[in-house]
VOGU-3710 file (C-alpha; in Angstrom, 3 decimals, decimal comma):
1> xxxxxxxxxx> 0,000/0,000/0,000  1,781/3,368/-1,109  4,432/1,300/-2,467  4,903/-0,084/1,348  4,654/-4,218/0,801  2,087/-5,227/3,674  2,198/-9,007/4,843  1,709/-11,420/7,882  3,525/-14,206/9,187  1,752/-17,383/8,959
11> xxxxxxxxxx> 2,393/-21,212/10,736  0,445/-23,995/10,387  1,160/-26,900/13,234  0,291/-30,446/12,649  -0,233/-32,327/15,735  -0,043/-36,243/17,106  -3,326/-37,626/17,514  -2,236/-38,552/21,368  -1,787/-34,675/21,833  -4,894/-33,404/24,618
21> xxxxxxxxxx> -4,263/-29,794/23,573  -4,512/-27,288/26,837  -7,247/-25,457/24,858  -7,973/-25,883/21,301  -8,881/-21,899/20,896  -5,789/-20,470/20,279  -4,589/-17,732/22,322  -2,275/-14,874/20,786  -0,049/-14,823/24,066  -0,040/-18,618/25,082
31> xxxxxxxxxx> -0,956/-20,618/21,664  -2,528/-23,864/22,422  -0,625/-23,752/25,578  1,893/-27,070/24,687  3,459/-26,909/27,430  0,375/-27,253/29,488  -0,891/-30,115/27,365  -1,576/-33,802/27,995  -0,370/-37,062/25,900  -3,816/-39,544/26,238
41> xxxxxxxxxx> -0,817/-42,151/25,036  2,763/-43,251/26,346  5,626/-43,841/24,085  4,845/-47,873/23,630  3,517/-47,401/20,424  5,406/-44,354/18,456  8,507/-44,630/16,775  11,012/-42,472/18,230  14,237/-42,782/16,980  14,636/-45,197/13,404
51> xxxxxxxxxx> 13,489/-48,842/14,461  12,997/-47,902/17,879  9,845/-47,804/20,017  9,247/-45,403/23,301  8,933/-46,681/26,652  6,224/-48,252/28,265  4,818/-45,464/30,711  6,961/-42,330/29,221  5,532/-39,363/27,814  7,917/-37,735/25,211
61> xxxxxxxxxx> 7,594/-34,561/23,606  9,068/-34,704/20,337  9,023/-31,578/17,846  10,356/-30,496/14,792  12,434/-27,692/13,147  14,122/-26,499/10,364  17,473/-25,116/12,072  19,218/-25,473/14,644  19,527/-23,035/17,455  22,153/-20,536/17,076
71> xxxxxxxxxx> 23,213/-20,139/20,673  22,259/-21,219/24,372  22,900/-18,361/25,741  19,927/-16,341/26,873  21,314/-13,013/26,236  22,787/-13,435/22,815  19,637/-15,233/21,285  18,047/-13,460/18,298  15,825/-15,789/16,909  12,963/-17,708/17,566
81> xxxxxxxxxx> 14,172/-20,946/17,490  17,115/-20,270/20,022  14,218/-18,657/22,408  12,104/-21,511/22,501  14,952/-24,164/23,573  16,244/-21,561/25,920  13,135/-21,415/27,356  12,919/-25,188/28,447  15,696/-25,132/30,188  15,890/-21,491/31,481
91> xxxxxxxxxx> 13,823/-20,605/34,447  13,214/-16,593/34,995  11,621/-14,367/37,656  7,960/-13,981/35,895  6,527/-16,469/33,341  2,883/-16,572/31,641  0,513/-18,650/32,026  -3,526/-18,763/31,134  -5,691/-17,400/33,253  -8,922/-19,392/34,462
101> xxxxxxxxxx> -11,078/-18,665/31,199  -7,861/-19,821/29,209  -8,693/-17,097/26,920  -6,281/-14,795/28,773  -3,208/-15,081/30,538  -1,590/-13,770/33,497  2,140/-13,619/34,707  2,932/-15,055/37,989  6,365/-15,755/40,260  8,776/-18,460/39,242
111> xxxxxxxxxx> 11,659/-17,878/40,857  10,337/-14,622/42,349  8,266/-15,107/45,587  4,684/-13,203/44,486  3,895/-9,471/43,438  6,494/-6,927/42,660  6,832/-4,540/45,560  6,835/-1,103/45,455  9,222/1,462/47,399  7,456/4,711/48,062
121> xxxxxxxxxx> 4,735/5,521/44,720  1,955/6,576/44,204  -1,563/5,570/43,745  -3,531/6,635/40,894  -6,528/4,979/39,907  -6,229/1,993/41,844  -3,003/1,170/40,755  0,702/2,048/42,524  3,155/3,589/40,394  7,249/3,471/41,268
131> xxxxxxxxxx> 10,823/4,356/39,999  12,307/1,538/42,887  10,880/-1,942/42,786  11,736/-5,083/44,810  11,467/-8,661/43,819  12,193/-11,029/46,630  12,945/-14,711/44,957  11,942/-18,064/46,024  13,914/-19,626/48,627  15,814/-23,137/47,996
141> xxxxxxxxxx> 15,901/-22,496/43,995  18,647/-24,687/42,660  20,821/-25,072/39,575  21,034/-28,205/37,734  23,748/-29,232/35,666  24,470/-31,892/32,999  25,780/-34,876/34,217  28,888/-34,357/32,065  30,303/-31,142/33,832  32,430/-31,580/36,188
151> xxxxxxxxxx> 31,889/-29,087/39,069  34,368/-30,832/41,423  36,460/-27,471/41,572  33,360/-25,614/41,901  33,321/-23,686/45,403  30,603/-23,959/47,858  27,102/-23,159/47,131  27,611/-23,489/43,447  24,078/-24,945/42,894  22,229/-22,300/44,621
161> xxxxxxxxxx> 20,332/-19,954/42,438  19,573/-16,572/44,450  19,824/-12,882/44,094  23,001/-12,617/43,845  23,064/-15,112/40,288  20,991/-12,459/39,232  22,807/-9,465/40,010  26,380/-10,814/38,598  24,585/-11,680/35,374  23,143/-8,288/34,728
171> xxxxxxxxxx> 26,203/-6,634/35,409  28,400/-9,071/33,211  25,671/-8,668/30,648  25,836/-4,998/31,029  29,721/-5,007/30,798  30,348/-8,096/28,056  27,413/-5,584/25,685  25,244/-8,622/25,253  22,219/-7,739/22,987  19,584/-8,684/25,705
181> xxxxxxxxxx> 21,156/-6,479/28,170  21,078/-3,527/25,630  18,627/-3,912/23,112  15,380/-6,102/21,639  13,074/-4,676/24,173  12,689/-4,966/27,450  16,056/-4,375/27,887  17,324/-2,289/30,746  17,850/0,878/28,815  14,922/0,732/26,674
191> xxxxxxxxxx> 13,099/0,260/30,417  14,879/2,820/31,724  17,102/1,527/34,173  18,211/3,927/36,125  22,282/4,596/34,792  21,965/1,290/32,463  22,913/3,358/29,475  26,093/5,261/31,361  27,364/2,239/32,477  26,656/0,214/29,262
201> xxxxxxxxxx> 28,859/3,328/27,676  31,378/3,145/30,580  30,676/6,346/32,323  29,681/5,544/35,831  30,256/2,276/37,742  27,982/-0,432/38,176  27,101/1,272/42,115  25,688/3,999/40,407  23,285/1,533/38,252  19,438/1,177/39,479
211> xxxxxxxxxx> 20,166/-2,829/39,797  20,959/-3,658/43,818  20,311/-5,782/46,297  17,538/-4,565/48,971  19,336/-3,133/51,700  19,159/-5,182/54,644  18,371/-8,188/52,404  19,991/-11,240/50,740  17,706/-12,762/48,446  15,566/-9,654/47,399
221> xxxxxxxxxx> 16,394/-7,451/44,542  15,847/-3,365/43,827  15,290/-1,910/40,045  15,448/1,500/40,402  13,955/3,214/36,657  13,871/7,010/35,379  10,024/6,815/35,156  7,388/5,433/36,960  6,331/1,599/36,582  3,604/-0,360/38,394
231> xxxxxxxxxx> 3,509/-4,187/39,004  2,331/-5,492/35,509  5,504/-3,459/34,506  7,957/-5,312/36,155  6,405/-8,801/35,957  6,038/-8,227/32,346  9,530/-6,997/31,612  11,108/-10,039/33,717  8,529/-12,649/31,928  11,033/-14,862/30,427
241> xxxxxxxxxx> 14,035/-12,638/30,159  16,748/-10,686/32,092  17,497/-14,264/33,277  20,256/-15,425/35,425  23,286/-17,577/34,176  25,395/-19,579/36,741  28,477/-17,639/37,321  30,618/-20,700/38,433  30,169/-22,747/35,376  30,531/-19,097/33,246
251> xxxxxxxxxx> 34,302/-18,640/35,034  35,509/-22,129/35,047  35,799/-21,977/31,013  38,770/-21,401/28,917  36,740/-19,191/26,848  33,957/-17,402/28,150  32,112/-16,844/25,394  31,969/-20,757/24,987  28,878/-20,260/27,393  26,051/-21,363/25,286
261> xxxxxxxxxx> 27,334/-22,978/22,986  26,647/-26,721/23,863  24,617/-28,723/26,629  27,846/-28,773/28,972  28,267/-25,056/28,639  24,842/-24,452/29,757  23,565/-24,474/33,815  19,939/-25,228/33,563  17,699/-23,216/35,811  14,265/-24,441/34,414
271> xxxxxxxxxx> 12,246/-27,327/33,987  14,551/-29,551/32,227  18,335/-29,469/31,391  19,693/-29,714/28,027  21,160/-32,879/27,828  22,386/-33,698/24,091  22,912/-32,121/20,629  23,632/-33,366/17,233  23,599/-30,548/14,989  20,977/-30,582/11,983
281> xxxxx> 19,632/-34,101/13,616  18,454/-34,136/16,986  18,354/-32,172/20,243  17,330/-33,886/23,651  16,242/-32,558/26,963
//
């Protein structure tokens, strides 16, 4: 239109017959909700690998795509396909999920414990509005990692996912430029992060940055923004990115920027870990 080419993405999706769908409306935030669904069948009777028949009593998800992913790391992905293996195996403060009338969704904890809180505000029109923000996270959240890595030289408390994970990352993501930390949206100058930019540009230090720790706390994190923000705000900027990465397993290789790029590079904070990869064939969790 006006010389301006107009056009939509489409996807069809063919699924199993042994797939209970969540909800067969689909939903323009959730889908069909997948990983909500159901398999009315085990593996017995499907073919999952040449010759080979499932399990008796397992219930594999099996999918299928045209590339592979590009990286594992949740700050450098660009592209769909890295996203949605990232997300099986990366857990983050907020996630999505449908509301009652499965129509809708709403965003609740995962490894944050409830409702954003806010420091000082306002309220206008029901609703409190904030530059600081704390998110306190779930006690007793743990990393897994694959049974390959060797985390003998690990120090203590290697495997405990807190606060602190979180704070290291977004400064290293911060400092290292990593697109996620930067750009793509949601990102904590686009937000507004208080000094995100300066320090992104190397003008202040990362004290002077809106991302703390709660004072007098140890498992509780402060966002400080330029503007005002109210709950949805922060649960929805936090829903399934700004993620954590395990610091240990980052520092113990040669390379840093190896993080990502296989399952034994990866700490899995999530639902499953990623467990093994044969490029252009198959990719297990």
């Amino acid at each position: 239109y006006g010389g301006v080419p107009l056009w939509t993405a489409a996807q069809s999706v063919m699924f199993s017959d042994r797939v209970q769908l969540y909800t067969t409306t689909y939903n323009t935030v959730m889908g069909y909700g997948t990983a909500f669904s159901q398999f009315t069948e085990d593996d017995s009777t499907v073919l999952m690998d040449g010759d080979n028949y499932g399990n008796a009593g397992e219930y594999t998800w099996r999918d299928s795509f045209n590339v592979d992913p590009t990286t594992l790391n949740p700050w450098l992905a660009e592209d769909a396909v890295s996203s949605d293996f990232i997300g099986l195996f990366t857990g983050s403060l907020y996630s999505f999920y449908f509301d009652a009338s499965k129509t809708g969704y709403e965003i609740l904890g995962e490894h944050a414990k409830g409702e954003p809180i806010p420091v000082g505000g306002e309220e206008i029109n029901g609703k409190i509005y904030s530059k600081v923000w704390q998110i306190e996270l779930e006690d007793g959240l743990k990393w897994y990692f694959h049974p390959d890595i060797d985390t003998s030289s690990f120090p203590a408390g290697y495997d405990e996912l807190d606060a602190t994970d979180y704070l290291w990352t977004w400064q290293t993501a911060l400092e290292e430029g990593w697109f996620r930390a930067y750009s793509g949206g949601g990102d904590f100058i686009s937000a507004g992060v208080k000094n995100a930019e300066a320090f992104y540009k190397g003008t202040v230090t990362f004290d002077e940055v809106g991302l703390r720790l709660a004072e007098g706390t140890t498992n509780t994190l402060e966002v400080e923004f330029t503007t005002d923000k109210t709950a949805f705000d922060i649960k929805y900027m936090f829903a399934g990115s700004q993620t954590a990465i395990n610091k240990e397993l980052y520092e113990s290789l040669d390379d840093p920027n190896d993080y990502g790029t296989s399952p034994t590079t990866v700490a899995s904070s999530g639902i499953y870990y990623f467990d093994t990869w044969t490029p252009g064939q198959l990719l297990t969790l």
